[in-house]
N, CA, C and O of each residue as an XYZ file, in Angstrom:
756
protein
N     -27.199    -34.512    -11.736
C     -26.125    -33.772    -12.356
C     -26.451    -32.272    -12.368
O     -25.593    -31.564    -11.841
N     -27.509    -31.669    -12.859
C     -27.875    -30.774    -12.737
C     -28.253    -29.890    -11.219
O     -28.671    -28.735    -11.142
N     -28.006    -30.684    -10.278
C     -27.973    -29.925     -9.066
C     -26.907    -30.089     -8.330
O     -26.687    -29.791     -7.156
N     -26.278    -30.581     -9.115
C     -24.788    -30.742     -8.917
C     -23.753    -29.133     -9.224
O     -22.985    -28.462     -8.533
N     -24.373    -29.044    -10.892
C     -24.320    -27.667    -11.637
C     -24.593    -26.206    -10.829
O     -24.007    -25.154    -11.085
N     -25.587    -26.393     -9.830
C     -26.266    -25.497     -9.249
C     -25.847    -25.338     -8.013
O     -25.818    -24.207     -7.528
N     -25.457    -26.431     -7.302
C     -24.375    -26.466     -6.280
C     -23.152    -25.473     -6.800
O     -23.169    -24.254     -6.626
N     -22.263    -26.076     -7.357
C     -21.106    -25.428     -7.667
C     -21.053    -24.241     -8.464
O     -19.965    -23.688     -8.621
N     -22.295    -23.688     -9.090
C     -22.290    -22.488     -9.252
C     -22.590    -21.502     -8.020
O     -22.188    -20.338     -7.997
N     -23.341    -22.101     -7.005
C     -23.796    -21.384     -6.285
C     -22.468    -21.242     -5.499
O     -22.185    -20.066     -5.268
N     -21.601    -22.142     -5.042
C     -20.095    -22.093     -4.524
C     -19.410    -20.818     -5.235
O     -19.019    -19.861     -4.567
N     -19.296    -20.873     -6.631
C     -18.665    -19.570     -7.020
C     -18.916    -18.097     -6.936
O     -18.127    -17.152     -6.935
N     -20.613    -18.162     -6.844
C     -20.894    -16.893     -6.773
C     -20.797    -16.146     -5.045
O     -20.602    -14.978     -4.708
N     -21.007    -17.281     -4.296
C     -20.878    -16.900     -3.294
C     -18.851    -16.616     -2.483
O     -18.425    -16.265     -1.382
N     -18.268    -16.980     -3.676
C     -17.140    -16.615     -3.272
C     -16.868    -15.568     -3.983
O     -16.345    -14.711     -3.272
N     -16.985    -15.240     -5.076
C     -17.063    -13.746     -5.798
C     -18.252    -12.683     -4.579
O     -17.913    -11.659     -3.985
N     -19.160    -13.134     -4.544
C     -19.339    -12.198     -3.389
C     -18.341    -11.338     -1.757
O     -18.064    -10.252     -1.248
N     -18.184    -12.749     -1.601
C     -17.216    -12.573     -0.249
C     -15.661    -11.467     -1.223
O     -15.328    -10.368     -0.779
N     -15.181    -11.908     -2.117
C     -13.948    -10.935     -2.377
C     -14.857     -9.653     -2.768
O     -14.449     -8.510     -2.560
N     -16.019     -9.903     -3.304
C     -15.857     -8.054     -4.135
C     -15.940     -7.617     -2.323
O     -15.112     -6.848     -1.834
N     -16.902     -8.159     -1.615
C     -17.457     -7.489     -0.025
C     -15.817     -7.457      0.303
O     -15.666     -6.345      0.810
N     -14.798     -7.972      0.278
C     -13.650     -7.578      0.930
C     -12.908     -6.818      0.315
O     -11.996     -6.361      1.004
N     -12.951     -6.396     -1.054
C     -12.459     -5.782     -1.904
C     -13.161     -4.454     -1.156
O     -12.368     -3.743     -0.538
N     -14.327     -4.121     -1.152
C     -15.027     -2.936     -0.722
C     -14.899     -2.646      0.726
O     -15.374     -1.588      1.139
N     -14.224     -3.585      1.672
C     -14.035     -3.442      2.804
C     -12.875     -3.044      3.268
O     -12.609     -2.821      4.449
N     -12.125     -2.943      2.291
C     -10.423     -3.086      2.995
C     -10.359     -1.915      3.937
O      -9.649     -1.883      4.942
N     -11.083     -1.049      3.568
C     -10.395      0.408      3.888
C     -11.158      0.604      5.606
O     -10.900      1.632      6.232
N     -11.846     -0.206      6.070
C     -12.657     -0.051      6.964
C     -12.138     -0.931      7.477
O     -11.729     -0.575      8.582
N     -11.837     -2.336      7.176
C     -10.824     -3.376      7.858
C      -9.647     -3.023      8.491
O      -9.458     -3.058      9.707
N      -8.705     -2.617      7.473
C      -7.748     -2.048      8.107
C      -7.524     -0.785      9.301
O      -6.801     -0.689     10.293
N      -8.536      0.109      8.652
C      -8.592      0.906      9.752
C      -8.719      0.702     11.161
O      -8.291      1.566     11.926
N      -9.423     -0.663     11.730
C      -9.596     -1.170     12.884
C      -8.793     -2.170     13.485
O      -8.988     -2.420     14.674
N      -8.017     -2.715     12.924
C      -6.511     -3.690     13.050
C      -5.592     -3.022     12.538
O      -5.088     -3.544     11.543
N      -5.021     -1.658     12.981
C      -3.489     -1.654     12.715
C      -2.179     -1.005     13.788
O      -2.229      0.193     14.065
N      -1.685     -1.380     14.031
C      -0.177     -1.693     14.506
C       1.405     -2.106     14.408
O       1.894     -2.433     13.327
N       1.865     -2.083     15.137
C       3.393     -2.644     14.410
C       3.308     -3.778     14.408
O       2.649     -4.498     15.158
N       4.169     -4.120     13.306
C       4.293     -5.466     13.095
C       5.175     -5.548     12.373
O       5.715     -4.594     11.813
N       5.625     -7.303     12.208
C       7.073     -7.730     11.533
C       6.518     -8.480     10.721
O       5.841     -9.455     11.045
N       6.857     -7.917      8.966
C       6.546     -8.409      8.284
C       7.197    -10.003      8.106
O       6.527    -10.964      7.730
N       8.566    -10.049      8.441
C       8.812    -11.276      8.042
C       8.548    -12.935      8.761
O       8.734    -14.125      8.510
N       7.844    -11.793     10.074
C       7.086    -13.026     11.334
C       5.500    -13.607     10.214
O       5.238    -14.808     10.164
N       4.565    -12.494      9.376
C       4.086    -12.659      8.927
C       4.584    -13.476      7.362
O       3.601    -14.004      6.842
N       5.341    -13.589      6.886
C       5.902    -13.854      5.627
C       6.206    -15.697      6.209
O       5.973    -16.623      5.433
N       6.727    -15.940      7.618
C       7.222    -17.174      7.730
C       5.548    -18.468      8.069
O       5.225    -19.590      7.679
N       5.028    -17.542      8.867
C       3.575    -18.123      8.873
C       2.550    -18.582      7.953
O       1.636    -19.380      8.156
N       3.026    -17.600      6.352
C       1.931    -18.226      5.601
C       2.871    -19.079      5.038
O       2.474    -20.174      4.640
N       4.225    -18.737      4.913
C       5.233    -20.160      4.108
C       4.958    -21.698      5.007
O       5.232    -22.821      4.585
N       4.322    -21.342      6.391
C       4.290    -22.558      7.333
C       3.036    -22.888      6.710
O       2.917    -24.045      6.306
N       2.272    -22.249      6.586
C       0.649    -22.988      6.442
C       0.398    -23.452      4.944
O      -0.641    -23.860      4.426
N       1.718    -23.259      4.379
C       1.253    -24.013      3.036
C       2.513    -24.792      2.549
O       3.014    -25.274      1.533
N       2.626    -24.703      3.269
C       4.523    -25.977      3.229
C       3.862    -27.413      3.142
O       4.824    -28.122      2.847
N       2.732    -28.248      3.237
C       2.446    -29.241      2.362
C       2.307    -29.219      1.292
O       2.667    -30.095      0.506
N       1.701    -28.112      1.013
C       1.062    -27.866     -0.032
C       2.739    -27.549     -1.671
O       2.679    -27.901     -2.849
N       3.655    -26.973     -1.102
C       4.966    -26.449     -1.773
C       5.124    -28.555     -1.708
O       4.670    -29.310     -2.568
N       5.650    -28.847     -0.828
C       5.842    -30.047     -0.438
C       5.543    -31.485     -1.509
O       6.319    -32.375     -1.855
N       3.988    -31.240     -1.855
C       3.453    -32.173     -2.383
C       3.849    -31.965     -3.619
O       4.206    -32.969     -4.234
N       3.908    -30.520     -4.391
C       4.406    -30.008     -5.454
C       5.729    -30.234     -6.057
O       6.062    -30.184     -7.241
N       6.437    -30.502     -4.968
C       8.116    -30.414     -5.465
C       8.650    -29.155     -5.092
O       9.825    -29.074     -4.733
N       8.013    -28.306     -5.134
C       8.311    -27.132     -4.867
C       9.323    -26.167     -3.619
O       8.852    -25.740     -2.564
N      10.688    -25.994     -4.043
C      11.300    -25.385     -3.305
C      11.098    -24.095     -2.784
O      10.713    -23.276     -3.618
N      11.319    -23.511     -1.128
C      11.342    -22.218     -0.907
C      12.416    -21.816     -0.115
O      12.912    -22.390      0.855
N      12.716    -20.756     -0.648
C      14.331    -20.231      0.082
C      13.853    -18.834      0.908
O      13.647    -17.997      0.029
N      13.635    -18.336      2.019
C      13.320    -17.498      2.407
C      14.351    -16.545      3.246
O      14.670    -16.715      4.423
N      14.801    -15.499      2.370
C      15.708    -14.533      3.118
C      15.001    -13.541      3.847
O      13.873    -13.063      3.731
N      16.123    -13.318      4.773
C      15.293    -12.354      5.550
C      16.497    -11.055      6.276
O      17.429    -11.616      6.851
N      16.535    -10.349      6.294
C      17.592     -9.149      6.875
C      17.240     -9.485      8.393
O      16.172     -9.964      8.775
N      18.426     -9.118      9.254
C      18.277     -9.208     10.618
C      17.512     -7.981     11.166
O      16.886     -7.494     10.224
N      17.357     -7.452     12.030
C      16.734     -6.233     12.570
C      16.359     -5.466     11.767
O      16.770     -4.317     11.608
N      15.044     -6.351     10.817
C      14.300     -4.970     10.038
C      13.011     -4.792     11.217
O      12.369     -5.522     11.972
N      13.092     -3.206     10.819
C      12.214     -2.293     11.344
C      10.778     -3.088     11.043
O      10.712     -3.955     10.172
N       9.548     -2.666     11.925
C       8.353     -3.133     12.134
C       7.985     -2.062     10.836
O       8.591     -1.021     10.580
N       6.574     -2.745      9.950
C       5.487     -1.501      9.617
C       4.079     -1.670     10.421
O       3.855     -2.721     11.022
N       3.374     -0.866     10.414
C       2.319     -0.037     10.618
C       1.059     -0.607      9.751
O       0.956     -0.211      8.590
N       0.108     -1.510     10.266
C      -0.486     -2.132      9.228
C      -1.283     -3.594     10.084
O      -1.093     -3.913     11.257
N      -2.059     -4.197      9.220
C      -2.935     -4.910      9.838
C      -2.613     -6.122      9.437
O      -2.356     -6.222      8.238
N      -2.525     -7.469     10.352
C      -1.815     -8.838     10.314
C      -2.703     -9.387      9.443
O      -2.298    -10.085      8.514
N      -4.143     -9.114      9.657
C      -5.491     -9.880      8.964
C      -5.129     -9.373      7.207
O      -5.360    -10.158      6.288
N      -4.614     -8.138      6.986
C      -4.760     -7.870      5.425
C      -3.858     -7.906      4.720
O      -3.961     -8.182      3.525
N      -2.245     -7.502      5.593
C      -1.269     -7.682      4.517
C      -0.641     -9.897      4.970
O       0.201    -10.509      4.311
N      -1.395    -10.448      6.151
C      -1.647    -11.679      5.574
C      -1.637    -11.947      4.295
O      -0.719    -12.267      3.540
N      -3.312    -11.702      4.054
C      -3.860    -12.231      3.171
C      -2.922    -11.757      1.594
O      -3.046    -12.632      0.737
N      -2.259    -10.832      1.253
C      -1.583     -9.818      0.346
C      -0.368    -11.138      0.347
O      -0.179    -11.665     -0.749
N       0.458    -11.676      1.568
C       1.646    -12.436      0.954
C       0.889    -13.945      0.747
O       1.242    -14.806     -0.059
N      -0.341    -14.033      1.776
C      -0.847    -15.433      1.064
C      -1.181    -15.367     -0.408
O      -1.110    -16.422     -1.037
N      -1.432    -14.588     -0.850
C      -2.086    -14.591     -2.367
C      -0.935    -14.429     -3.062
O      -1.104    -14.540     -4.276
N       0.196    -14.202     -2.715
C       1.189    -13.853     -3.603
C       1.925    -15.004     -3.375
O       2.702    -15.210     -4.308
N       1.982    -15.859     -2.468
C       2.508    -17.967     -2.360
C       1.237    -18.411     -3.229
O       1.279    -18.869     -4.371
N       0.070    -18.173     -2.430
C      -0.891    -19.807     -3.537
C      -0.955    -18.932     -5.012
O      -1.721    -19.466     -5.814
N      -0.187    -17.491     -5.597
C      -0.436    -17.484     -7.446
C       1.071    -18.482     -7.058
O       0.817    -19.684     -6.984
N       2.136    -18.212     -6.883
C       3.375    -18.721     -6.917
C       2.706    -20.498     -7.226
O       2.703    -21.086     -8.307
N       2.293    -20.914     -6.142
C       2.134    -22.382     -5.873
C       1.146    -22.786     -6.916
O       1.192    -24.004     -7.091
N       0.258    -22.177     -7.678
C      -0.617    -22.454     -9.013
C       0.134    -22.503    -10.414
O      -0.026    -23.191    -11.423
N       0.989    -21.524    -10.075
C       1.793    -21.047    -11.457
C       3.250    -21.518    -12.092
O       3.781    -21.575    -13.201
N       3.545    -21.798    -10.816
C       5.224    -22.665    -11.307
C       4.762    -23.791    -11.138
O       3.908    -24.270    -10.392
N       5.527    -24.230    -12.041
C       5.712    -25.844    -12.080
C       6.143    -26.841    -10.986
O       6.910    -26.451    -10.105
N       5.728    -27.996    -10.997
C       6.473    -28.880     -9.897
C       7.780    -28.756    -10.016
O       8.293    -28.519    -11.110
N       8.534    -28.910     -8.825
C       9.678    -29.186     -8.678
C      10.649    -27.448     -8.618
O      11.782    -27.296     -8.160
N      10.014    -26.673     -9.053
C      10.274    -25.402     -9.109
C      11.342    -24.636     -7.836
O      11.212    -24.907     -6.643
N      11.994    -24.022     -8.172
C      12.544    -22.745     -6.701
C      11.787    -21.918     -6.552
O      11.196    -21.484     -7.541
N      11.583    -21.510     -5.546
C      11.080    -19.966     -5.107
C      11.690    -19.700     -4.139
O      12.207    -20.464     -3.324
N      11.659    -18.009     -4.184
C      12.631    -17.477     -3.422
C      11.769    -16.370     -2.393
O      10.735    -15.811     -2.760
N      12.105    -16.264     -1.678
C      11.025    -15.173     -1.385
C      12.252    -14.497     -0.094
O      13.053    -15.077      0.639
N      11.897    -13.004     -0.286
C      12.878    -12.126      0.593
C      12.201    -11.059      1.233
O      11.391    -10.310      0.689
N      12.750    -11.008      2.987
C      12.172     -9.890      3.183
C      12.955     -8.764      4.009
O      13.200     -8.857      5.212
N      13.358     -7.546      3.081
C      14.984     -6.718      3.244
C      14.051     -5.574      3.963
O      12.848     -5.525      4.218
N      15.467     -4.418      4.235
C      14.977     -3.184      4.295
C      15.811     -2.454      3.264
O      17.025     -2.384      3.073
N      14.746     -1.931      2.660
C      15.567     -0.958      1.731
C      15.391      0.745      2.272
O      14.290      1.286      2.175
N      16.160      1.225      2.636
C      15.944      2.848      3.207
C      14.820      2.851      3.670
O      14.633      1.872      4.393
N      13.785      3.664      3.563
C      12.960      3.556      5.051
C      11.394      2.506      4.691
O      10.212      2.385      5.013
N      12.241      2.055      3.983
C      11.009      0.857      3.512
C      11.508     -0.867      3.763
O      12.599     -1.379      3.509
N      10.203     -1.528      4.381
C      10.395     -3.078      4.396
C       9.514     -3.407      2.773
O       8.390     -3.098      2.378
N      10.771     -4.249      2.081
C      10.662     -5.002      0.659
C      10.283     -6.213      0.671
O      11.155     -7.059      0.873
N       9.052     -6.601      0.487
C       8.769     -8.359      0.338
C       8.648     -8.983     -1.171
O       7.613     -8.742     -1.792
N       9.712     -9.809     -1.804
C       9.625    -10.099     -3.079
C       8.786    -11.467     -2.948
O       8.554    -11.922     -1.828
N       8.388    -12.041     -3.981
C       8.337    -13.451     -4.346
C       8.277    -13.731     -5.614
O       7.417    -13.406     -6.434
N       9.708    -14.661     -5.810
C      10.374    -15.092     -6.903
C      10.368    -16.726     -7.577
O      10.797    -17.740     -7.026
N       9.714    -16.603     -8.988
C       9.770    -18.247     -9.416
C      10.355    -17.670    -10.480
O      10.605    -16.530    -10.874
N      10.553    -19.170    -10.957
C      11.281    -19.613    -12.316
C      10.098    -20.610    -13.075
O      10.171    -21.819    -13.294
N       9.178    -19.820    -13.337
C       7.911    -20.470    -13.851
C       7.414    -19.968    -14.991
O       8.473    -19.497    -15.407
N       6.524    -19.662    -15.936
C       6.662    -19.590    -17.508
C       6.667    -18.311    -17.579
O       6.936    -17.927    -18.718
N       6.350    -16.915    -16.321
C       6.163    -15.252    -16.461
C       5.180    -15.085    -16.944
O       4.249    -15.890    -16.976
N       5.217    -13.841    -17.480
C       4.151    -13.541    -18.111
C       4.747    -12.246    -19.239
O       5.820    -11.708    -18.969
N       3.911    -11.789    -20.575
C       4.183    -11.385    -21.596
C       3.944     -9.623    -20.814
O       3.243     -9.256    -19.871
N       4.466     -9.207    -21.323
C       4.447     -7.388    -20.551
C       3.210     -6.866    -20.695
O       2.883     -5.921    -19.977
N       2.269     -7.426    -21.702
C       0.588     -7.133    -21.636
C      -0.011     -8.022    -20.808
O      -1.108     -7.519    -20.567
N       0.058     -8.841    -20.352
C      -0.195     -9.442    -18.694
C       0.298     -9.138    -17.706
O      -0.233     -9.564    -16.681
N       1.444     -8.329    -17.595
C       1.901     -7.966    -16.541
C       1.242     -6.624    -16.165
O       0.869     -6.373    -15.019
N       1.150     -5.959    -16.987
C       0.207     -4.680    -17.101
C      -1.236     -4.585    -16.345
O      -1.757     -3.802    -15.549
N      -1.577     -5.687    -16.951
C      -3.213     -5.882    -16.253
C      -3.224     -6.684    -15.001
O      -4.331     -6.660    -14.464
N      -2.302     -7.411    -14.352
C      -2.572     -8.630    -13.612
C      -3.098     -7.860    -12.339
O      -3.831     -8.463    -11.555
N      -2.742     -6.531    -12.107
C      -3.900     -6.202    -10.555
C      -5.069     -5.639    -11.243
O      -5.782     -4.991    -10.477
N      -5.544     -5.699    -12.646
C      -7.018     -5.258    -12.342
C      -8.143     -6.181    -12.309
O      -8.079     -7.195    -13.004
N      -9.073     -5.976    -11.654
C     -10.142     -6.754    -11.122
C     -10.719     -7.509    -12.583
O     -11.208     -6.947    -13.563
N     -10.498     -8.859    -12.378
C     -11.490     -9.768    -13.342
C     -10.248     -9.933    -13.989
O     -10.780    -10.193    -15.068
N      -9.173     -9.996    -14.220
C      -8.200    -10.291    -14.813
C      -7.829    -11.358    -14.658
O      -7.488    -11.653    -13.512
N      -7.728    -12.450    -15.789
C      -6.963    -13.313    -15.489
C      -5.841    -13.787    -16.886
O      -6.126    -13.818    -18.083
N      -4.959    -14.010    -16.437
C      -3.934    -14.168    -17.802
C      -4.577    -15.489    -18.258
O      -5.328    -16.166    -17.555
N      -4.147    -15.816    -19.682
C      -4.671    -16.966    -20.537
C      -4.206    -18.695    -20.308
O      -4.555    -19.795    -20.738
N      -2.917    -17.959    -19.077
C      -1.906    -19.415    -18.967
C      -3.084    -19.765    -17.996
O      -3.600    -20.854    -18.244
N      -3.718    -18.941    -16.745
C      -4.359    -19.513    -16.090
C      -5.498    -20.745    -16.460
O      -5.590    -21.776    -15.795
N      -6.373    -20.417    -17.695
C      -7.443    -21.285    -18.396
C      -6.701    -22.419    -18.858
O      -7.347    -23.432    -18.594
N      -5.586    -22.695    -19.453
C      -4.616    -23.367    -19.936
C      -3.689    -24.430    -18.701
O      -3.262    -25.553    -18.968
N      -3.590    -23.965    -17.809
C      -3.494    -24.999    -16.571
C      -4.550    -25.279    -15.749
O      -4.344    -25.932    -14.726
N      -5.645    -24.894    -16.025
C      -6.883    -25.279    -15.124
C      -6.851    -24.761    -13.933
O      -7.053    -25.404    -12.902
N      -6.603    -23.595    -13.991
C      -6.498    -22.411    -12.708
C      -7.931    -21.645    -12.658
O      -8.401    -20.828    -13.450
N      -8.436    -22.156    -11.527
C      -9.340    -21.826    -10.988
C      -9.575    -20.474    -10.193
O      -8.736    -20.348     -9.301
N     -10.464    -19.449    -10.263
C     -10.133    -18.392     -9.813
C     -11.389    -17.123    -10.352
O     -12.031    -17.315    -11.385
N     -11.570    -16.027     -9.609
C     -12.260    -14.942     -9.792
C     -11.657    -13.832    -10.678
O     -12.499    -13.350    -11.437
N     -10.226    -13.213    -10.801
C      -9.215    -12.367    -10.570
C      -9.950    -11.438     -9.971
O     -10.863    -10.750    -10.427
N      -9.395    -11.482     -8.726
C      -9.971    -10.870     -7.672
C      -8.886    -10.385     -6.494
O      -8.932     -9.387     -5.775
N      -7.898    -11.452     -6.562
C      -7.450    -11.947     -5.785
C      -5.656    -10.976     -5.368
O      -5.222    -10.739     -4.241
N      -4.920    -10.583     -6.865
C      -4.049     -9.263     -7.074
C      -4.931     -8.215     -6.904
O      -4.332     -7.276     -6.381
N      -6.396     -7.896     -7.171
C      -6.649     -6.571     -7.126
C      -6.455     -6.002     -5.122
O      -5.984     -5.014     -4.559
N      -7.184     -7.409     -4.620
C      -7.664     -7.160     -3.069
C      -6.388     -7.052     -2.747
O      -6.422     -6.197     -1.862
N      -4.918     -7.462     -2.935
C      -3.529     -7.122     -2.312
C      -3.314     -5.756     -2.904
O      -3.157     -4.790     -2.157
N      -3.300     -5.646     -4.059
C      -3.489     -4.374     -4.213
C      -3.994     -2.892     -3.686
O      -3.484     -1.772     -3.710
N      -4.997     -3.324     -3.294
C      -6.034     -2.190     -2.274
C      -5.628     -2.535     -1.133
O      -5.766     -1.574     -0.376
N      -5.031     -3.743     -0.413
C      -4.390     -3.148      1.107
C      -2.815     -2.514      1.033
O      -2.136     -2.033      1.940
N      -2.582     -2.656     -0.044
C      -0.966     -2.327      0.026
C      -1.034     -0.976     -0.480
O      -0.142     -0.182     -0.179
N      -1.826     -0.694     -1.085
C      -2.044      0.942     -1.324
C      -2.681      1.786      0.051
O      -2.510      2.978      0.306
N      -3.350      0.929      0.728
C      -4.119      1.341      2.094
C      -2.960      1.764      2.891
O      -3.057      2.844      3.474
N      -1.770      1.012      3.017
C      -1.265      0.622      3.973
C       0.270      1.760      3.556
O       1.284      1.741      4.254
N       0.087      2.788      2.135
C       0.569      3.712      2.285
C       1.748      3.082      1.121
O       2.663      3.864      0.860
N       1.771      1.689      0.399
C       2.625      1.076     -0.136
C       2.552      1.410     -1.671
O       1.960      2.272     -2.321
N       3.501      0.244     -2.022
C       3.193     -0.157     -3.245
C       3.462     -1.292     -3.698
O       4.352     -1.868     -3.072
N       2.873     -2.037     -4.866
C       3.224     -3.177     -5.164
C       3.204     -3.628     -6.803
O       2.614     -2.997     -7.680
N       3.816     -4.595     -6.960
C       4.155     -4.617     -8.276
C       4.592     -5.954     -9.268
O       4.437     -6.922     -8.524
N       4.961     -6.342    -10.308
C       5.806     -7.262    -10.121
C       6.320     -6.843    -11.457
O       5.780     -5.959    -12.122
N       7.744     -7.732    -11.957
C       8.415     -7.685    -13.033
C       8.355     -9.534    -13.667
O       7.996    -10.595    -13.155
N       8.858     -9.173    -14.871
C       8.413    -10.520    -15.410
C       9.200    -10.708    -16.960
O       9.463     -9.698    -17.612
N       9.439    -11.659    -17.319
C       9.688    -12.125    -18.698
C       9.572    -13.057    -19.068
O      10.149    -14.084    -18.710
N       8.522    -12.865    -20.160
C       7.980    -14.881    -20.648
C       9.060    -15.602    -20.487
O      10.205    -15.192    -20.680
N       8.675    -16.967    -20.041
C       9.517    -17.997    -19.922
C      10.733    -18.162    -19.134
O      11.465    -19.152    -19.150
N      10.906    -16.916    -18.323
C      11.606    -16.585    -17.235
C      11.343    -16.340    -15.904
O      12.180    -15.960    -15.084
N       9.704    -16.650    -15.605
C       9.330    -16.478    -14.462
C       8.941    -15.073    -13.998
O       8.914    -14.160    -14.823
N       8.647    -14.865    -12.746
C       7.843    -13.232    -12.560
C       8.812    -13.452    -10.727
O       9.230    -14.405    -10.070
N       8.764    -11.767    -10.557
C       9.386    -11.320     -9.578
C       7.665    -10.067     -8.640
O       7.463     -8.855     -8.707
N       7.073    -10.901     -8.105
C       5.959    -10.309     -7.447
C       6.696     -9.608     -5.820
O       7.233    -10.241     -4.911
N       6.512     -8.465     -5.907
C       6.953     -7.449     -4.846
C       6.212     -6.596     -4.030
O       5.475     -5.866     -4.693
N       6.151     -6.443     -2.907
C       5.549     -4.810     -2.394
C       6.580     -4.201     -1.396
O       7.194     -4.891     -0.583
N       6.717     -2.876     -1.523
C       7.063     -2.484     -0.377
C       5.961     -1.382      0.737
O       4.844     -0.960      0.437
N       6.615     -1.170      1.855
C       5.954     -0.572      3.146
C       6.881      0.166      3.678
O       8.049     -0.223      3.702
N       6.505      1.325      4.178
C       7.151      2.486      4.828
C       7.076      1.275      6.304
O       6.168      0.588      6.772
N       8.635      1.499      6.691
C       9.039      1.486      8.018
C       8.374      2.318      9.488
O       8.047      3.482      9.724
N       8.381      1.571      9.952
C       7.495      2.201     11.418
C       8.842      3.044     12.057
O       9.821      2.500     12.567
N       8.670      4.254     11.924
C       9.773      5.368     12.331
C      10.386      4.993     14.038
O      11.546      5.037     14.447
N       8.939      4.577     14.881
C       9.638      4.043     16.293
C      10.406      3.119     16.430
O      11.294      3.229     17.276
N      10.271      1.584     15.413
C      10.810      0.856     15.947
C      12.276      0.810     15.263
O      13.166      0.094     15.722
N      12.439      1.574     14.208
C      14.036      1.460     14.007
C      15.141      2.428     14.765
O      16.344      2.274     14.555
């Protein structure tokens, strides 16, 4: 049992390692992968790679998308990882059987990626803190949500890299509206 203990601690620390090292890397990551790209080619790929996972849950996804939005400027490997983390909090945090909505518009010279549940939100002093590092709201301990908070800060630091911003809105018991936007790639529109 006890090296059982030591196993799975050693699992955690070595994954808190790997995010702070990517947390401290972004800016050097990105710098070497970036190009145009379509966010919502990226937005349909991570909804594909975890569509068992929504699936097994109950979990509905409605994914809008505008026709001929403009490409951004930015790296597939980081703002990936930025809408994956923003499906598996979605897929931890709402309930089975749940909607989610997820959209990806152009608003003036920016591409908008929301993701929308109807899952318990969060109180405006959790919403406040949820991108800083080590953060984790209290519902998380309370559903057995497993985790570093690590995970909003690192989307955070590529979406600020990447010239953005990101955010979300929220009201207990009404679910949370997790967003970023990205300056449009001036060539391709």
């Amino acid at each position: 049992m006890l090296i059982g203990q030591v196993v799975q601690l050693n699992t955690e620390l070595t994954m808190l390692v790997n995010d702070l090292l990517t947390l401290g890397q972004v800016r050097y990551q990105m710098a070497e992968m970036s190009g145009a790209l379509r966010l919502d080619l990226l937005v349909e790929a991570a909804i594909g790679t975890r569509y068992a996972e929504f699936g097994r849950r109950g979990q509905r996804v409605e994914l809008g998308v505008d026709a001929d939005l403009p490409r951004v400027i930015g790296s597939d490997e980081g703002l990936g990882r930025v809408i994956g983390e923003l499906l598996d909090n979605v897929i931890l945090y709402t309930p089975p059987g749940s909607q989610i909505a997820v959209q990806v518009v152009q608003q003036d010279d920016q591409v908008l990626v929301t993701v929308e549940d109807n899952g318990p939100g969060l109180e405006p002093e959790e919403a406040a803190q949820v991108f800083e590092p080590f953060y984790r709201a209290p519902l998380a301990e309370q559903l057995g949500v497993e985790g570093r908070g690590l995970g909003l800060t690192i989307a955070r630091a590529v979406i600020e890299h990447h010239r953005g911003r990101i955010w979300v809105e929220s009201v207990a018991g009404q679910g949370c509206r997790f967003a970023f936007s990205l300056p449009s790639d001036p060539e391709s529109g």
